[in-house]
C-alpha positions as CSV (number, residue, x, y, z in Angstrom):
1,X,30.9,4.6,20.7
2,X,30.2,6.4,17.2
3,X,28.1,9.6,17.6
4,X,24.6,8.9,15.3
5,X,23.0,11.9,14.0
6,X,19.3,12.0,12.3
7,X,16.3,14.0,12.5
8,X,13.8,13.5,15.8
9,X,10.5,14.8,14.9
10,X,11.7,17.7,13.5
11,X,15.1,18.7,15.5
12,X,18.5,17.5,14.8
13,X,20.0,14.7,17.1
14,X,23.1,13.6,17.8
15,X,23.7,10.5,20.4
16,X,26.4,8.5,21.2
17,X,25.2,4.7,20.5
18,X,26.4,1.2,19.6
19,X,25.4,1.1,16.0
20,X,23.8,-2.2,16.2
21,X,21.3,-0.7,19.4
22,X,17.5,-1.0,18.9
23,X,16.4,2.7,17.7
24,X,13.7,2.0,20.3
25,X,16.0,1.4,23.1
26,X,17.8,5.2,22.0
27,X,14.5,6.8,21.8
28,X,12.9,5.4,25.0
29,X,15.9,5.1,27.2
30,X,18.4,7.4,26.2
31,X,16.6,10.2,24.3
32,X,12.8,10.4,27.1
33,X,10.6,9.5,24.1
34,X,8.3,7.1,25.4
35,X,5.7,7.0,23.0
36,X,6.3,3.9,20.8
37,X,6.2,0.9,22.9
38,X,8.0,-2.6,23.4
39,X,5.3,-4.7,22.5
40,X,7.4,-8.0,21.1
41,X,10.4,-7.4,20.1
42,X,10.6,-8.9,16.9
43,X,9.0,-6.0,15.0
44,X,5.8,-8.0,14.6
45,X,2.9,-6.3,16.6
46,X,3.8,-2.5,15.6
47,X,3.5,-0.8,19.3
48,X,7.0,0.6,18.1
49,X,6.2,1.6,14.8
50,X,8.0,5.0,13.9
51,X,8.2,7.0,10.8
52,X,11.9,6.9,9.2
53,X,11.4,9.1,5.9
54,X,8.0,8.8,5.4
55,X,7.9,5.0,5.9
56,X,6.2,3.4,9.6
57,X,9.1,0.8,10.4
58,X,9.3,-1.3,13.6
59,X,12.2,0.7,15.6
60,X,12.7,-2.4,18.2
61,X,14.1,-4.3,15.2
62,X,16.2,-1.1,13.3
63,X,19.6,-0.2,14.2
64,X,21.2,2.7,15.0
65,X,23.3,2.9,12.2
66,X,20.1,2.8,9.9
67,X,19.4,5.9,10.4
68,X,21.7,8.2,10.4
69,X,20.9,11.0,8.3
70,X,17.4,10.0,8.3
71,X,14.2,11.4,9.1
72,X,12.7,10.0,12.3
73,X,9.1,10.9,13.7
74,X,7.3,9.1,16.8
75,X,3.6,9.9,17.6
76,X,5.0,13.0,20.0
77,X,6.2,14.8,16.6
78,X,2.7,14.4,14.7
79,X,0.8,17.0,16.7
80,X,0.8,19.0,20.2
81,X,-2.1,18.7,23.3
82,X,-2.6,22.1,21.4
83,X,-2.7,21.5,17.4
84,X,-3.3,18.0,18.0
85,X,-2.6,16.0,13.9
86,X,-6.3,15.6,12.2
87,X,-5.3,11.7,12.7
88,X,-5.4,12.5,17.0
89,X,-8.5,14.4,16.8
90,X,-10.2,11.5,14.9
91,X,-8.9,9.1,17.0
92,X,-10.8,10.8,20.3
93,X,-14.0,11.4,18.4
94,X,-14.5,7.8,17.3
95,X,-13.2,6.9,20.7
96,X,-10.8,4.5,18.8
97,X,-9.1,3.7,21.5
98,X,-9.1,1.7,24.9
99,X,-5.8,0.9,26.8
100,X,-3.6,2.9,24.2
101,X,-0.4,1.0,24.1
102,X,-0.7,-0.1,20.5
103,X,-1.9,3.4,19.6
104,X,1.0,5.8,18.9
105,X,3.0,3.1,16.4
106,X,-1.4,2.6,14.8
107,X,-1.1,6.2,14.2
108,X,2.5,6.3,12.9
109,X,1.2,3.7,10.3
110,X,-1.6,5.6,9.6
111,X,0.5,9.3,9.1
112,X,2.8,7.2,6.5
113,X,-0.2,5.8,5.4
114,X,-1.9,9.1,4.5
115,X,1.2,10.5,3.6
116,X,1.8,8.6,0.2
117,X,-2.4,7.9,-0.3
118,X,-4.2,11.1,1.3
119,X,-7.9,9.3,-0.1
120,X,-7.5,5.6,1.1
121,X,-10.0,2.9,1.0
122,X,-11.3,0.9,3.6
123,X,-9.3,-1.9,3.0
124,X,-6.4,0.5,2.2
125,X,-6.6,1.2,5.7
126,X,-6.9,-2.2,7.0
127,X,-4.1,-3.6,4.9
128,X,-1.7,-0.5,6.1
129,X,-2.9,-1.2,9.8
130,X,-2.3,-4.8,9.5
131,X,1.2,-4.8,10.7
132,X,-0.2,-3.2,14.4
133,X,-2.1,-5.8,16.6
134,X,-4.4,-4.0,19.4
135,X,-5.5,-6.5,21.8
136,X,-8.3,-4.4,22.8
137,X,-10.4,-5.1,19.6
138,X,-10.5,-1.3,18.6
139,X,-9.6,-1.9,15.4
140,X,-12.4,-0.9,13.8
141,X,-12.9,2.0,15.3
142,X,-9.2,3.2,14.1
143,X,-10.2,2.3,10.6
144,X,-13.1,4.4,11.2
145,X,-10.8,7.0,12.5
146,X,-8.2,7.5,9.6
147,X,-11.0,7.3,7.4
148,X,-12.1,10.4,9.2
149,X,-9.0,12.3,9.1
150,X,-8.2,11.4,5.6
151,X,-11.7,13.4,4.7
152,X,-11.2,16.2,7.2
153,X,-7.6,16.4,5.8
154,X,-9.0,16.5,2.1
155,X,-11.1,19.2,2.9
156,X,-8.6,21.5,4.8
């Protein structure tokens, strides 16, 4: 098997992999980072959403070989229990959140999201979380949320 190197959440990574392997299958089963889901496999609910430069993408769909030499961030490399991302703190003050599973790849898409339009709209924000289902019916609670950390980012 090739060795793949990219970026993870900051640090440089190199794993031995098939090329054609699920990035979410590396992160989760070979790498420990558990924090985008399997929610359906077919990159269509966005519980696996990661950042590859800049850009949320559904890993359980991306290959290996797609990213090498890229830029890959899950939710664990936005913030720290300590310096938690604006986008985290947000989250837990509008409580915009209930069984979590769909949350790390709904803040992925919201990071990328801010990224490239620090100042969305509301329906900015719904049409950038549309790609991520939550079952719970939290969503707008999350759009509340990024809307929150996209003004306490502004001001910062």
């Amino acid at each position: 098997m090739p060795t793949i190197e990219f970026q993870l959440n900051g640090t440089a990574t190199a794993v031995d992999a098939d090329p054609d392997q699920a990035l979410l299958d590396v992160l989760r089963g070979r790498l420990g980072v558990t924090g985008p889901h399997f929610g359906c496999g077919a990159g269509e609910c966005g519980a696996c959403h990661v950042m590859v430069d800049d850009r949320a993408i559904a890993s359980c769909d991306m290959p290996m070989w797609s990213v090498a030499g890229k830029d890959v961030v899950t939710v664990e490399g936005l913030g720290t229990a300590e310096q938690p991302h604006p986008l985290q703190r947000a989250f837990i003050s509008e409580q915009a959140m209930q069984c979590g599973y769909c949350v790390s790849g709904i803040l992925i898409s919201a990071a990328a999201l801010l990224m490239h339009n620090p100042s969305p709209t509301e329906a900015e924000v719904r049409a950038a979380l549309d790609r991520n289902l939550c079952r719970c019916g939290s969503h707008n609670r999350m759009v509340r949320a990024v809307l929150r950390a996209a003004s306490q980012m502004a001001t910062s």
